[in-house]
N, C-alpha and C positions, 0 to 999 in steps of 0.2 A: 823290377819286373811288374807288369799286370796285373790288376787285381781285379780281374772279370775273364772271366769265359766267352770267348769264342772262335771261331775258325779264321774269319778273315775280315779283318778290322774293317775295309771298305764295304764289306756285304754286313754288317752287323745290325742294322736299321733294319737292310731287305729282309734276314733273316727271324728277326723278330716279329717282324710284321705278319710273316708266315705263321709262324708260331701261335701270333694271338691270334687270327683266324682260327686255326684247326682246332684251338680247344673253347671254342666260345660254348658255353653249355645250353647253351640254346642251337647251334646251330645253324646260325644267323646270318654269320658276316662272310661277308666276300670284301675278296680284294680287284676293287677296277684295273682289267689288264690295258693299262694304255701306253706306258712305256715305264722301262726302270727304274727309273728317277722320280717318278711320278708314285707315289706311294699316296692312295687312297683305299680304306676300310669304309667301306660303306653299307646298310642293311640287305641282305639280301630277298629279303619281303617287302619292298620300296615299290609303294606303285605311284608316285606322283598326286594322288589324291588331295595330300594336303599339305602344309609347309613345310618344307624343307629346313632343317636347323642342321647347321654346319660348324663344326669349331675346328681345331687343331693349333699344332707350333710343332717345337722340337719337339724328336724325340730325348728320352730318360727321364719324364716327367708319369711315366705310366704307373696306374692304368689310365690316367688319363694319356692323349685322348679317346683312343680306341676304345679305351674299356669302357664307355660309355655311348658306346654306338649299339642303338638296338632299341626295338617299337619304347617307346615311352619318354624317351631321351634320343640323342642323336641322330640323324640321318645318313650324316658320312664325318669320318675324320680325316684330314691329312696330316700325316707324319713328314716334317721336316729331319734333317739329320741331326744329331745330337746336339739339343740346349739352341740349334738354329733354325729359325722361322724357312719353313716352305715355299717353296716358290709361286711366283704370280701365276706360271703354268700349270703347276699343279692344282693352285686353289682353281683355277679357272675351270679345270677339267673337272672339278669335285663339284662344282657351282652345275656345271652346263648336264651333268651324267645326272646330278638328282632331282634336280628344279622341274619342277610343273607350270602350270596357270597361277598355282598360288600362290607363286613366290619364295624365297628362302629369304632365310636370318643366319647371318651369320654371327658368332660369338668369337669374341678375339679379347685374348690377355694386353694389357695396357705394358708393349713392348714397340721400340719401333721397327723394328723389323717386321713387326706381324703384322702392326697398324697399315705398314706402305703394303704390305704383298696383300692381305688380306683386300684391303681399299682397293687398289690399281685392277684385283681382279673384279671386284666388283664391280666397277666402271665400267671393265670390258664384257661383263657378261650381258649389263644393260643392252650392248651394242648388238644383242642376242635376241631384245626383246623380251627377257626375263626381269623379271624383280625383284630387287635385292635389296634386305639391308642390314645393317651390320650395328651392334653394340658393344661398345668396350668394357672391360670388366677390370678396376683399379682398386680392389679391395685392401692393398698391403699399405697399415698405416704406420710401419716403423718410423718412416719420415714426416713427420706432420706438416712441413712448412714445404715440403716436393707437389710440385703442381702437377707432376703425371705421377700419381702413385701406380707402382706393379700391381699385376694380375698377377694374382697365387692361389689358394684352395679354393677359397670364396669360387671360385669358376664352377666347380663341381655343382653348386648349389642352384648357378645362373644356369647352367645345362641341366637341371633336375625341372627346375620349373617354367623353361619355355619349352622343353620337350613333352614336357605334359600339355600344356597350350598348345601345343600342334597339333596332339595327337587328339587333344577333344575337336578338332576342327575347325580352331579358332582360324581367324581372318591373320596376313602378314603383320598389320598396322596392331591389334592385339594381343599376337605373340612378343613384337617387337617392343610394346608398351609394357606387357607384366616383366620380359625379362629385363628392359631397363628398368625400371623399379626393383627388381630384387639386385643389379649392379649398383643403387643408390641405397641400398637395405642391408648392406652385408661388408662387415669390415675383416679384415683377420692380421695375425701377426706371430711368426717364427720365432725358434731359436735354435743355435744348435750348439754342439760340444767339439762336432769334426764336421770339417764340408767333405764336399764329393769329391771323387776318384772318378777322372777317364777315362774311360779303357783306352787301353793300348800306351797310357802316358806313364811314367816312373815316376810320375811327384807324386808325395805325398798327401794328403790335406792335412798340414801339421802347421798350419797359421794360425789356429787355436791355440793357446798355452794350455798346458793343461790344468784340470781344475777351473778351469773357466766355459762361458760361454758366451757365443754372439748372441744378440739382440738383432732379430729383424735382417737374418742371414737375406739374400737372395736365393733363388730357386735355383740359378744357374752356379753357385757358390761365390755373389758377389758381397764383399766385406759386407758386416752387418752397421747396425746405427751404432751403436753402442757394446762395451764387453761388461760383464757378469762375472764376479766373482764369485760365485757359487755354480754348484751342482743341487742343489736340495732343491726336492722335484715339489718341494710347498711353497718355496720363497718364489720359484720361477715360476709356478700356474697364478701366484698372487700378482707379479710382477703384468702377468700377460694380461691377467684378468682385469686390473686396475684399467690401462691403455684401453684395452674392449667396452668395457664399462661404461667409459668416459665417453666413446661415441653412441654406446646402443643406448643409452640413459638406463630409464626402468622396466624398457619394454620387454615383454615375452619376446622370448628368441630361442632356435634353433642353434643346438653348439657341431660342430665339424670338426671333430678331433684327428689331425690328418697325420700320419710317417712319414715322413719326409725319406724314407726308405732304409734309414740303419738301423732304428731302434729296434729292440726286442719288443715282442709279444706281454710280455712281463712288467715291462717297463710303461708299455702304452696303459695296461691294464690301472697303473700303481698313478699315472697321471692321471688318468679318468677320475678315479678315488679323488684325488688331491679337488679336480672341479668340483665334482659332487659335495665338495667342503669348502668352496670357497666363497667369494661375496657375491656370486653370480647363479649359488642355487635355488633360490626365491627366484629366478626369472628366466633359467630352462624350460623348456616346453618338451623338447626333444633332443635325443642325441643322437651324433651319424658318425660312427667310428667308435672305438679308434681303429683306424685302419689306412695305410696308405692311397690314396684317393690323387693327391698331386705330388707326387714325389718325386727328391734330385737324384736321382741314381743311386747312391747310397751312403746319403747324407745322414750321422748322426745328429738327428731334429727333430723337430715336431711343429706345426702350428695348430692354432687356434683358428676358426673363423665362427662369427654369430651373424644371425639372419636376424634381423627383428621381423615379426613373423607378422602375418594378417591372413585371414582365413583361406584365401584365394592360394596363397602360399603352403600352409600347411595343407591343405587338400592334394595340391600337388606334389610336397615332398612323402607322403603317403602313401602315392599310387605305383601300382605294380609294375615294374618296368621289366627288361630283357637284353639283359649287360653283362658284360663282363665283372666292372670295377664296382660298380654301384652297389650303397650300403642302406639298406633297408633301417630307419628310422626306428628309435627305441624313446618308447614316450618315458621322459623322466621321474624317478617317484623314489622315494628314501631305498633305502636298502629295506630288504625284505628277509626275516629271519625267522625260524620256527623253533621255539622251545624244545627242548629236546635236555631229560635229565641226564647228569654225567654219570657217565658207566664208572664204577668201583671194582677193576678186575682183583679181585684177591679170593685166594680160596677158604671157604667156611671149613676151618678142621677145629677136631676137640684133642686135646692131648690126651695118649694113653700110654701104657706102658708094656715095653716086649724086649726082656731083656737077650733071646737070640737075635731080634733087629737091631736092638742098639749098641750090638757088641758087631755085626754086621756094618752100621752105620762108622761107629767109630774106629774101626781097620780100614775101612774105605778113605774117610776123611785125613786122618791120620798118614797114610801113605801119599796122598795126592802132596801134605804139605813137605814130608818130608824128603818130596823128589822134586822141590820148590827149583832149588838150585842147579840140578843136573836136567831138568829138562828145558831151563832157559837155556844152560851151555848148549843143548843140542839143538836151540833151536835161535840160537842167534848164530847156527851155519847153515842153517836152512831157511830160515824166518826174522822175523823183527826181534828174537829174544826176550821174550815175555809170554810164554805157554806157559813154565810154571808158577811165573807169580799170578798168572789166571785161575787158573785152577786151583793154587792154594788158597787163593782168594774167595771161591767161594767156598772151599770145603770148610774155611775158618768158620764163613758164614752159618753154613750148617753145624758147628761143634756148636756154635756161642748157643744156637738155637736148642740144641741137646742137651747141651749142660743146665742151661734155665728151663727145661722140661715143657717148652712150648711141640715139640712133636708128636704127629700121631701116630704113636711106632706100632698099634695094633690095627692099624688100617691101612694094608698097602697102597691102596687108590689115591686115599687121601696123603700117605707120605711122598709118593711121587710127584702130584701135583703140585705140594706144595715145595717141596727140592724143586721144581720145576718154575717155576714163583720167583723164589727167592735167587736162584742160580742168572736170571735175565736181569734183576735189576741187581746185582751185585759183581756178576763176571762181567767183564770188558770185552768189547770188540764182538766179532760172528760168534766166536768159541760159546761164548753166556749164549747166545742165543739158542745154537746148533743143540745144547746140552740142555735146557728150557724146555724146545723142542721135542727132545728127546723124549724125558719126564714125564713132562704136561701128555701125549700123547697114548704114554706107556703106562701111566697112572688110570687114563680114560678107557684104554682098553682093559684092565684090572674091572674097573667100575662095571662093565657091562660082562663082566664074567668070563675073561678073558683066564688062562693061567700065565702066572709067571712068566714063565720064559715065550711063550705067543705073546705076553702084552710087552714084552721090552723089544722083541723082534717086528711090531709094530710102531714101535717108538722110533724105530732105525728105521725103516718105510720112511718113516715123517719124515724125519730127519736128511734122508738121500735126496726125498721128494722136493721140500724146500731148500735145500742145501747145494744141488746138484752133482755133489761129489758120489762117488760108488766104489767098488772094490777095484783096486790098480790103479786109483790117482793121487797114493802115497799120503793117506791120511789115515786119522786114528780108525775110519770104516775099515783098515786091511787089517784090524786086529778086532775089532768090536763082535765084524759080520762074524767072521767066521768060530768065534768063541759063543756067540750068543746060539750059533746053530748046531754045535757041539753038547751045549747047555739042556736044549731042546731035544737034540735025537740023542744023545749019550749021560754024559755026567757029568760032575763040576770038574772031574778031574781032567775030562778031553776037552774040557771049554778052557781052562788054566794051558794046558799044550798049543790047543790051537790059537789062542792070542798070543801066546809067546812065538810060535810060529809065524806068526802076521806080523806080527811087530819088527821079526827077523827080518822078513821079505823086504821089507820099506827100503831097508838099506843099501839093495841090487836094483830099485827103483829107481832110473838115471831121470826118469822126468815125471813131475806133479803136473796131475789133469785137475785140480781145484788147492784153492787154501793159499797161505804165504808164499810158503815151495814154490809153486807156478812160477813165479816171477825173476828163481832164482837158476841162473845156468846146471848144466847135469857134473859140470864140473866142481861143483860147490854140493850137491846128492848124495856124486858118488861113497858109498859105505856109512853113510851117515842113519841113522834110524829114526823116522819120524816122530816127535815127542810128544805127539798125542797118542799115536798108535803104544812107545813105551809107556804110556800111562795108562793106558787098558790095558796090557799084559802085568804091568805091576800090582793093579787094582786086580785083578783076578786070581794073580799069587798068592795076596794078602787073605783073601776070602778062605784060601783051602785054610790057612792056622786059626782062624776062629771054627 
């Protein structure tokens, strides 16, 4: 099946084209109504004053070329149908709709489809009395020894800086001189992992092996120069970097880091890095991406292109344009880092001694271990089967720390923070967390003069808050809540009831609104007791014998 979105394969171009009109963020573009077929984007602040620059080809290459239609760059684009060069009609029509006194430049990718249709209209527009003319853009040097090298990214850079020559009001014969100099200035070279997918086709791109990649793919997914046994994103910007090198020499140059349209954001990000390290950062000037600029529809790839730059250039690739696609230039410079000391979260406590806390502390601990085994059985039918080696887990933690007399058992503030401490980096999973949380929270409210039972009922706050679990979505909150509010308005004896109570309830709860539970059918619930919740009602039991 498909592996693209749309309604109706033969309007898929039209409908696109609509598309990048209405969200140009300028506002800008219009589409010439001249017939169906005829697919032109052209400025719609176009008054003929001065040269007309024109590019285009297939579409799937976008945002080129539309997305470069707008005052500083482009004048009009024509869209051909997918990966196929546009007709003589249509250029013609895009020639004779924008052209003035001063002539237009057209820009054309070194393909022959585009060369004949592009040329043939130009010939005929002559026949108009217009002036025209046209430069080819053969920047792909996968092949060294190919006498018509492709037009690939490198194009973006050729429509950066005659469109800026236009728009300063340079003369036809001066637009059409800077932008063949930056077509004899700018080399670039791809690779990829996976070629493209055509809508509406059922192949695959699985010509790739995997673990490999092409060298100097084509745009349109045509076999590359060469394959690559690697994926390592340092071996391949080296790989790229050397062939680039070799034609820019030592010059200052401009890098175009293009998407070829599958890569991730992540990924573009992690190759940038990799140039930034390579033997080509001595003679960055500027960078333009990473971002898909010439892209194959949704080719896993990337190229490279370098501009050997000269001042005329870099002024241009600088200036402010009103595009869609175009990427505003980032002057190159090391990585930029601010000092900043590492935070040390631990809590300052002094040990002291409270032998009603620590006979509190060790009923609690002592009970969580020795419900190790019954609450894993209850909850490898509800869960992953590991609540209670969690929770024994860290209650060990907290004995080992009691018995060697590191607690501060006569400062509540400071005991909960640090149970709160020690519970996140030694429980596993949310549970360490949820229970951290808890502590840490309940300990701060303590600090500011909270009592007891208000600073663990605020601990539970946190704990809902970040957790987003609450009462009825069959967690240890249906025993906690309502024992700690028991605790608060009555005694420890209706706090002991009402968790036991809670803890009942869990097991008529046929569906988990948060936790492991969620995931598991109501038929797996049914009468089962939640084993977080039975470990707050056992923990509350234990309290009344001390």
């Amino acid at each position: 099946m498909s592996r693209f979105f749309f309604n109706d394969r033969k309007q898929l171009v039209n409908d696109a084209v609509e598309g990048i009109v209405l969200s140009a963020p300028h506002g800008n573009l219009v589409r010439l109504d001249i017939d169906p077929a005829i697919r032109v984007i052209a400025r719609g602040d176009w008054d003929k004053s001065r040269v007309a620059v024109i590019s285009g080809g297939g579409s799937g290459h976008e945002p080129a070329h539309a997305g470069f239609v707008g005052k500083g760059m482009l004048t009009a684009a024509v869209c051909g149908d997918l990966f196929a060069s546009p007709s003589v009609d249509a250029v013609l029509n895009a020639i004779v709709a924008v052209t003035g006194d001063r002539g237009c430049l057209l820009i054309v990718k070194n393909y022959t489809g585009d060369r004949l249709n592009f040329g043939l209209a130009a010939e005929k527009a002559k026949r108009y009395g217009l002036k025209v003319e046209m430069v080819i853009v053969a920047d792909d040097i996968a092949l060294p020894d190919n006498k018509q090298p492709r037009g690939i990214a490198g194009t973006a850079l050729v429509h950066k800086i005659a469109g800026y020559a236009a728009e300063q009001g340079k003369t036809l014969n001066e637009v059409r001189h800077i932008a063949q100099q930056a077509c004899d200035s700018v080399y670039s070279l791809g690779v990829a992992m996976e070629s493209c997918n055509l809508p509406g086709s059922d192949d695959e791109a699985g010509r790739i092996k995997p673990g490999h990649i092409e060298l100097g793919l084509g745009i349109h997914g045509e076999p590359g120069a060469s394959v690559v046994e690697s994926h390592n994103s340092k071996a391949i910007i080296d790989k790229l970097v050397a062939a680039l090198k070799a034609k820019a020499g030592d010059a200052k140059v401009a890098v175009l880091i293009n998407n070829l349209g599958g890569v991730s954001a992540l990924e573009m990000a992690l190759l940038t890095k990799e140039l930034a390290h390579s033997a080509l950062k001595e003679q960055i000037g500027w960078l333009i991406g990473p971002a898909a600029l010439v892209s194959s529809l949704d080719m896993k790839g990337f190229s490279l292109s370098v501009l050997k730059l000269t001042p005329a250039f870099e002024q241009a690739l600088q200036a402010e344009v009103e595009t869609i696609g175009w990427q505003k230039p980032v002057a190159f410079a090391p990585l930029k880092t601010l000092k900043h000391g590492k935070i040390h979260d631990s809590v300052d406590t002094t040990p002291s001694d409270n032998a009603q806390v620590k006979a509190l502390v060790l009923s609690t601990t002592q009970t969580l271990i020795d419900l190790e085994n019954r609450l894993n059985a209850l909850d490898a039918k509800v869960g992953d089967g590991d609540t209670g080696s969690t929770f024994a887990e860290g209650a060990r933690d907290i004995v080992q720390l009691l018995n060697a007399g590191k607690l501060p058992l006569n400062d509540s503030a400071q005991l909960m923070q640090l149970v709160g401490e020690r519970l996140a980096t030694v429980m596993g999973g949310s549970s360490g967390v949820l229970m951290s949380i808890f502590f840490t929270a309940a300990g701060q409210a303590v600090h500011e003069g909270k009592t007891l039972p208000d600073a663990l009922l605020k601990g539970l706050q946190q704990m809902k808050h970040y957790g987003g679990a609450g009462l009825g979505d069959r967690t240890l909150i249906d025993a906690l809540q309502p024992a700690l509010e028991a605790l608060r308005d009555q005694n420890l004896n209706a706090a002991i009831e009402a968790a036991k109570t809670g803890a009942e309830s869990t097991a008529r709860m046929q569906k988990a609104g948060a936790g492991r539970s969620s995931y598991v059918s109501k038929e797996n619930l049914d009468g089962v007791t939640d084993p977080g919740a039975v470990a707050v009602a056992e923990v509350f039991a234990a309290l009344k014998k001390v």
